[in-house]
C-alpha positions as CSV (number, residue, x, y, z in Angstrom):
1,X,4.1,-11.2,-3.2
2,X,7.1,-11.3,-5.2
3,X,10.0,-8.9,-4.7
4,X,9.2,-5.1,-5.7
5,X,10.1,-4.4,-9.3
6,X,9.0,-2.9,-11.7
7,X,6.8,-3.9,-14.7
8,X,5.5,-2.5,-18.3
9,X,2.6,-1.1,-17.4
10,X,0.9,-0.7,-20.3
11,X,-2.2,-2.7,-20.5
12,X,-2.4,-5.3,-24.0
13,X,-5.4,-3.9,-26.1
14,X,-8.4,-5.9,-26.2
15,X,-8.0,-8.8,-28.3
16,X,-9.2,-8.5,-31.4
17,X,-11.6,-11.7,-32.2
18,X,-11.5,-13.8,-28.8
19,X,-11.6,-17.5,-29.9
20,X,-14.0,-19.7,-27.7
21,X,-12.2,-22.8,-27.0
22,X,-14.2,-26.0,-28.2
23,X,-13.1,-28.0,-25.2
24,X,-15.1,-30.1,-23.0
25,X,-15.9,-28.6,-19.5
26,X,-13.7,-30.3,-17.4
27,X,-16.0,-31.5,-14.2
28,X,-14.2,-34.9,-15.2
29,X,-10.7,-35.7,-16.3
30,X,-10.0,-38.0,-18.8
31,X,-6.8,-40.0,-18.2
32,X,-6.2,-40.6,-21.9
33,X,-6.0,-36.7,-22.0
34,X,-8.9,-36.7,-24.2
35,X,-10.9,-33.6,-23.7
36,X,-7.9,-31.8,-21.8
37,X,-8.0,-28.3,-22.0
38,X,-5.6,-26.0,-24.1
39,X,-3.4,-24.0,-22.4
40,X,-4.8,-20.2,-21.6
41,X,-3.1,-17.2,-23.0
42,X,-0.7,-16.1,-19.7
43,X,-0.7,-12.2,-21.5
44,X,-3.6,-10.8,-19.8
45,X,-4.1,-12.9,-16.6
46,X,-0.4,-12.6,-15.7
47,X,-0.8,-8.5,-16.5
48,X,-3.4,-8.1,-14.0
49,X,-1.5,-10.0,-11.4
50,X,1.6,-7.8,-12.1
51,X,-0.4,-4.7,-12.2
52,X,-1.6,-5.5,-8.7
53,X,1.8,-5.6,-7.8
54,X,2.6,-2.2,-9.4
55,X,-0.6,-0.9,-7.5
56,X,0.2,-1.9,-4.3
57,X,4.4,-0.9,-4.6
58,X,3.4,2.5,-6.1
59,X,1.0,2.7,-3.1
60,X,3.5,2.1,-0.2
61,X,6.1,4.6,-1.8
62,X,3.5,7.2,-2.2
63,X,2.8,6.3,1.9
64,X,6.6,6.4,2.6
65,X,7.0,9.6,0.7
66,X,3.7,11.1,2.7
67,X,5.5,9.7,5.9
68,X,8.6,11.0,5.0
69,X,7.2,14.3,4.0
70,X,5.4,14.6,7.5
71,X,8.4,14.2,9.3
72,X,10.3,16.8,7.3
73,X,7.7,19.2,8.0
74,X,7.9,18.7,11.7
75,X,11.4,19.6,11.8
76,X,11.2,22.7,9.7
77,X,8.5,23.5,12.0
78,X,11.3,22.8,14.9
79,X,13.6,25.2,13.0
80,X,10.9,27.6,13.0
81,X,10.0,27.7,16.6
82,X,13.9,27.5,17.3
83,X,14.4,30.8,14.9
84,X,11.4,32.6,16.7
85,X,13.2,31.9,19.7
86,X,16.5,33.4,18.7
87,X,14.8,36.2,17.2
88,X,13.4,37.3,20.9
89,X,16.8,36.5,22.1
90,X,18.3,39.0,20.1
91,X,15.6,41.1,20.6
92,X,16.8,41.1,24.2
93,X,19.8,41.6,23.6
94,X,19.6,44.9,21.7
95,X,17.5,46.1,24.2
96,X,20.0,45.4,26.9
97,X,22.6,47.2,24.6
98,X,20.8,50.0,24.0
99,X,20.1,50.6,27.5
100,X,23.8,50.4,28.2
101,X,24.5,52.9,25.2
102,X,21.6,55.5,26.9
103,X,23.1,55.1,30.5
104,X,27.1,55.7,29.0
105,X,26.0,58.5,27.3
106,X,23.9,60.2,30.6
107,X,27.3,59.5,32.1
108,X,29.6,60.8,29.9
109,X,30.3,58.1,27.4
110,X,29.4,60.6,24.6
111,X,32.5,62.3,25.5
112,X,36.3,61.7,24.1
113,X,38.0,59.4,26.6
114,X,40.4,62.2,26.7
115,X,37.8,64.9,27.4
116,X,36.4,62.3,30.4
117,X,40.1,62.1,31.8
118,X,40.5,65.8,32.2
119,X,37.1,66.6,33.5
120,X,37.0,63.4,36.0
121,X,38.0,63.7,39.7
122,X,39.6,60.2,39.9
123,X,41.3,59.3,36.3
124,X,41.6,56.0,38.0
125,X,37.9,55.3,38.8
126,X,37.1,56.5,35.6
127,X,39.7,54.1,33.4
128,X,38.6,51.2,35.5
129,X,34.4,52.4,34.2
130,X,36.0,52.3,30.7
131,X,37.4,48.9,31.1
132,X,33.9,47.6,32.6
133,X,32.2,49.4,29.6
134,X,34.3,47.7,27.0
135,X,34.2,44.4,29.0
136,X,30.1,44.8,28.6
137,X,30.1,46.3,25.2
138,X,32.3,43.4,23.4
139,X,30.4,40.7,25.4
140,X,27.1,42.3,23.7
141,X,28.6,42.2,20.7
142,X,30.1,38.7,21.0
143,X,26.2,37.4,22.0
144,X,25.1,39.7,19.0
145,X,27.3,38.3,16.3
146,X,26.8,34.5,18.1
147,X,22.9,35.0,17.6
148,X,23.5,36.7,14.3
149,X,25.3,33.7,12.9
150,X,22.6,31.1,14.9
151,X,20.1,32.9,12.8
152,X,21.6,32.6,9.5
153,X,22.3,29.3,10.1
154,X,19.0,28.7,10.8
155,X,17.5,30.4,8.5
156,X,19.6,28.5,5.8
157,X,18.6,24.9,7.7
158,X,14.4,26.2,7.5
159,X,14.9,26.7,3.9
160,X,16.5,23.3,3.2
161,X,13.4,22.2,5.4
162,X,10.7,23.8,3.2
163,X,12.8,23.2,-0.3
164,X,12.9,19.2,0.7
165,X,9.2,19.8,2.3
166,X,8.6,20.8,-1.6
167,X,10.4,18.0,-3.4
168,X,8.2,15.3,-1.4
169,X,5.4,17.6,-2.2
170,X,6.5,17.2,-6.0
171,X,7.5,13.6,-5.3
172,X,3.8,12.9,-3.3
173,X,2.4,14.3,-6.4
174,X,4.1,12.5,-9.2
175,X,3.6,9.0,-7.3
176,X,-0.2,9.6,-6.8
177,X,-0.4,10.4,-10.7
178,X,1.6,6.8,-11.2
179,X,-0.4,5.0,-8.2
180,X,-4.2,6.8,-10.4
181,X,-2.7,5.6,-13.8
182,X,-1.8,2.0,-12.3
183,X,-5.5,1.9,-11.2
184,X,-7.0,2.9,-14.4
185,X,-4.9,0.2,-16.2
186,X,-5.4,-2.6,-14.1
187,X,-9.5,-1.8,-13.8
188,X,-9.5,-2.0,-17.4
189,X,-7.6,-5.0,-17.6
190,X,-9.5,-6.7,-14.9
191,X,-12.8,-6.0,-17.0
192,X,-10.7,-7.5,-20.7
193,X,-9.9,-10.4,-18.1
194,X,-13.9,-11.0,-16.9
195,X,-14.6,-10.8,-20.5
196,X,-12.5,-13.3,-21.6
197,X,-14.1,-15.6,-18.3
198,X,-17.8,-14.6,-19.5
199,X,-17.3,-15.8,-23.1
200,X,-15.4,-19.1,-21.4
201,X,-18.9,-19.7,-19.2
202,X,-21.2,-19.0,-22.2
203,X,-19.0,-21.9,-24.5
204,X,-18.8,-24.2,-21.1
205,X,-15.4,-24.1,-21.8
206,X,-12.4,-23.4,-19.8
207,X,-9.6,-21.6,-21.3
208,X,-7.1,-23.6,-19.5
209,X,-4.5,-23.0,-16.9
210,X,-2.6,-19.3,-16.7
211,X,0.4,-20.2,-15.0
212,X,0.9,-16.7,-12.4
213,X,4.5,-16.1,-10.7
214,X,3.8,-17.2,-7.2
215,X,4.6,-15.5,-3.9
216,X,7.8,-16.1,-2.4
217,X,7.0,-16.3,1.5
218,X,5.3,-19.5,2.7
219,X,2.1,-19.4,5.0
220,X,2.9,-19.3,8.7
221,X,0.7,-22.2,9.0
222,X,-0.6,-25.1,6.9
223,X,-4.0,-23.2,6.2
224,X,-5.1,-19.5,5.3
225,X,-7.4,-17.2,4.3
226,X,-8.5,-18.0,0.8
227,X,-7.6,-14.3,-0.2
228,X,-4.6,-12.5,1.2
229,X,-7.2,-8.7,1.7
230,X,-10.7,-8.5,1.7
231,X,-14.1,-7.6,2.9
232,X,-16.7,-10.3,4.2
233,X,-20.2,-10.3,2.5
234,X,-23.0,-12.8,2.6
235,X,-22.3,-15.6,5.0
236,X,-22.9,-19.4,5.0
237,X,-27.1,-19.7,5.3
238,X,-28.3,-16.4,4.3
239,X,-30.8,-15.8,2.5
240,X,-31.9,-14.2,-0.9
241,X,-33.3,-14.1,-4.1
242,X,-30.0,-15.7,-6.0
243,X,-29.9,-18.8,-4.2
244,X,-32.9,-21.2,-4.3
245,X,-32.5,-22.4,-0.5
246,X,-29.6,-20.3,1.5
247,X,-26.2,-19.3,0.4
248,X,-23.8,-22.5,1.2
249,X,-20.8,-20.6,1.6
250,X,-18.8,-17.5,2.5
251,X,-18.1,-14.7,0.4
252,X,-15.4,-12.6,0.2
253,X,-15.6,-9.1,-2.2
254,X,-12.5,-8.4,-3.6
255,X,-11.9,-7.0,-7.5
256,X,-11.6,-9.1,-10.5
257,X,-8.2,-10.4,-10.6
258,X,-7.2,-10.9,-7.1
259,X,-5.0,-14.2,-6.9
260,X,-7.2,-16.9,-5.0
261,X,-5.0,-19.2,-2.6
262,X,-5.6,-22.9,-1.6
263,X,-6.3,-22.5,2.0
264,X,-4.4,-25.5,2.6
265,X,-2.5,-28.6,1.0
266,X,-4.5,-31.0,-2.0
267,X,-5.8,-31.8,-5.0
268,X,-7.6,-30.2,-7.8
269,X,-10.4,-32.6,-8.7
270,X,-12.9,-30.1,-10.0
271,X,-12.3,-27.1,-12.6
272,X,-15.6,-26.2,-14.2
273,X,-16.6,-23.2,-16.3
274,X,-20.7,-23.5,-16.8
275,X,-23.4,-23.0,-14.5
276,X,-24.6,-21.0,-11.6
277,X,-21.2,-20.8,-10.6
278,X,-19.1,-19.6,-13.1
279,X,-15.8,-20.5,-13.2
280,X,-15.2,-22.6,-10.6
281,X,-12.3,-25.0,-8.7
282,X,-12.7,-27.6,-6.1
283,X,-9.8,-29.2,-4.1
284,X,-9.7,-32.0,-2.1
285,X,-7.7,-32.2,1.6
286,X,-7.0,-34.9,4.1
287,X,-9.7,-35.7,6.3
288,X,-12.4,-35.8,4.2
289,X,-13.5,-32.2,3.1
290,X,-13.4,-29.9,-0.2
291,X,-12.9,-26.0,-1.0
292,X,-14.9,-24.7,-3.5
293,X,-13.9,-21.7,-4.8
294,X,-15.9,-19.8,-7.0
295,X,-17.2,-17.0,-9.6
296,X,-13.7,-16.9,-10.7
297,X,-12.4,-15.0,-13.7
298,X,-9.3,-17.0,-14.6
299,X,-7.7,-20.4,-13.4
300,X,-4.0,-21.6,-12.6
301,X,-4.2,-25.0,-12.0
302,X,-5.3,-28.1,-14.0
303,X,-7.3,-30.7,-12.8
304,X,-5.5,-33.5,-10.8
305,X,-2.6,-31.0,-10.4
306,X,-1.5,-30.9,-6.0
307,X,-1.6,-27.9,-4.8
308,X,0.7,-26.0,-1.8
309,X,-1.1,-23.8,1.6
310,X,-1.3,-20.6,-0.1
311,X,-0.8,-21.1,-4.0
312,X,-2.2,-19.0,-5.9
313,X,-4.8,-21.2,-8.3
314,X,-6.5,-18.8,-9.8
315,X,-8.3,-14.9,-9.9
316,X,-11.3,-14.1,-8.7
317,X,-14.2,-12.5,-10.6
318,X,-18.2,-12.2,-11.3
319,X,-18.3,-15.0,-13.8
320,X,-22.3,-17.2,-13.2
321,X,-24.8,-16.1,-11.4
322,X,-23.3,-13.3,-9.4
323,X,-24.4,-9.5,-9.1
324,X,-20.6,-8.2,-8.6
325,X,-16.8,-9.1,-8.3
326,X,-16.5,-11.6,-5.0
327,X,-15.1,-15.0,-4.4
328,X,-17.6,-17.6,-3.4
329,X,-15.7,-19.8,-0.8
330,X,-16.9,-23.2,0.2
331,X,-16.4,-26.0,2.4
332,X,-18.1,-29.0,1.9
333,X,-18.0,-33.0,2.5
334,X,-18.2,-34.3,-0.8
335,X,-17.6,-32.4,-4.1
336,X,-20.4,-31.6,-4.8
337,X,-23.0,-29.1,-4.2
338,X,-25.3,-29.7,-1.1
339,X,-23.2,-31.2,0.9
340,X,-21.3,-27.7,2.5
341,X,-20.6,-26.5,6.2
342,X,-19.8,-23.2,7.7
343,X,-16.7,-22.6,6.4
344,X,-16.0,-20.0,9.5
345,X,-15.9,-22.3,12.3
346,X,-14.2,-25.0,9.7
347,X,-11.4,-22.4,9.1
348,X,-11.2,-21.0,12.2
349,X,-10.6,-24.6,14.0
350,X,-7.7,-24.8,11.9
351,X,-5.9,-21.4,13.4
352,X,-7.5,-18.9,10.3
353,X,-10.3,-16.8,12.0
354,X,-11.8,-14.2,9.5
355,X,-12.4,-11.0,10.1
């Protein structure tokens, strides 16, 4: 992915008369560059890649503002539990004062110091009482005033607590509004962008390469996954009612418009947008076998073009014969159809087990 920035996010309107391009399919170049294809518009293909980036960055700052906000409430709940524990404290504390207050008083410490000297028996005894008494009384009052202070400054820190707890409240809020609107955009773009591959199947014609900004990191390895997130549907040899013997590859559901990446080095030799298969691409790789991907709704590579582990040569879709968005991935050992292998085992002997 590229680095997080942020995009326009407003979605182009729907084009207003979409011209069908009177272009040979392209399931043979021409070296003489008769029949090439004319470039594609970049507009909308290249929104709905950037929208998936604006999607996913307003999703992990709405997720580091939910973390965030779960940790400030754990330490005003701290604060809390450290007030309640003051509060008993001082609870404690008056009760220990008032105690001392009840017994001074049964002894005569509701009299005059004066009045105590000239009734007591021993002056002496009852100075050095008075100098305990004052001793105990400004210690209380020294814990009081500590505990007193504690608890403001509590009190102030639980209120920062709960008026940050209510900014990332506010802030949780606002992003989930941006992360909703982001959505809605880019599900209506993705749907202009199927449109646009549905009228390009119905002519037999490609639009022609949308050139998409490509993802800075380089694969671990020298083969991956054909899409970076995604859920596995029908497998290689399964059967059904949209395939006239069993399904020759893997599928992969993900939305329209989710960048499809080479799953390793080669060349294009195939980019096709008629038949069962939609939109499709093929690419060739050393030793001898072919990636088919398939159903696509928009293509960044050319025919003959070499293509990088992890490039992003297109965006996938429901263009052919397909009953919702999903790549069709294939391996095979020719180009062409009836010739394909389990691509799980193929991909998986090459370090990229799918799960």
């Amino acid at each position: 992915m590229r680095s997080p920035r942020r995009h326009p996010l407003l979605v182009p309107a729907l084009l207003c008369a979409l011209a069908v391009l009177a272009a040979r399919p392209t399931d043979a170049a021409d070296d003489d560059g008769a029949g090439r294809r004319e470039d594609g518009d970049p507009g909308l293909s290249a929104q709905v890649a950037r929208l998936y980036e604006d999607a996913a960055l307003a999703t992990r700052q709405y997720e580091a503002g939910r973390l965030e906000a779960e940790v400030q409430r754990a330490q005003a709940q701290r604060f809390e539990q450290l007030l309640d524990r003051e509060r008993r404290e001082i609870a404690v504390l008056h009760e220990d004062l008032g105690r001392i207050a009840r017994s001074q008083y049964r002894d005569g410490g509701g009299l005059p110091i004066t009045a105590q000297m000239l009734l007591a028996d021993d002056p002496e005894e009852l100075m050095q009482g008075q100098h305990v008494f004052s001793r105990t009384t400004l210690a209380v009052n020294n814990a009081v005033d500590k505990s007193r202070r504690a608890e403001a400054r509590l009190a102030a820190d639980e209120a920062k607590a709960a008026a940050a707890w209510r900014t990332l409240e506010r802030r949780g809020t606002e992003l989930a509004v941006l992360k909703k609107g982001i959505e809605q955009k880019l599900e209506e773009a993705r749907w202009q962008l199927q449109g646009q591959a549905d009228a390009s199947v119905a002519a037999g014609a490609c639009r022609g390469a949308v050139r998409l900004d490509q993802p800075p990191q380089a694969p671990a390895g020298p083969w991956v996954t054909p899409v970076a997130v995604y859920e596995l549907s029908a497998g290689f040899g399964s059967g059904g009612a949209r395939w006239a013997n069993r399904h020759t590859g893997q599928d992969f559901a993900v939305p329209i418009g989710t960048p499809v990446r080479a799953v390793g080095a080669g060349r294009v030799v195939k980019v096709s947008c008629g038949g069962p298969f939609g939109i499709e691409i093929v690419v060739e790789h050393t030793g001898g076998y072919y990636t088919q991907y398939a159903h696509l709704a928009a293509v960044a590579v050319d025919q003959g073009e070499q293509v990088a582990p992890g490039q992003w040569i297109g965006q996938s879709g429901t263009s052919g014969n397909s009953t919702g968005p999903h790549l069709h991935f294939e391996v095979r050992v020719t180009p062409e159809l009836g010739s394909a292998v389990d691509p799980v085992p193929w991909l998986a002997a090459r370090g990229v087990p799918l799960g």
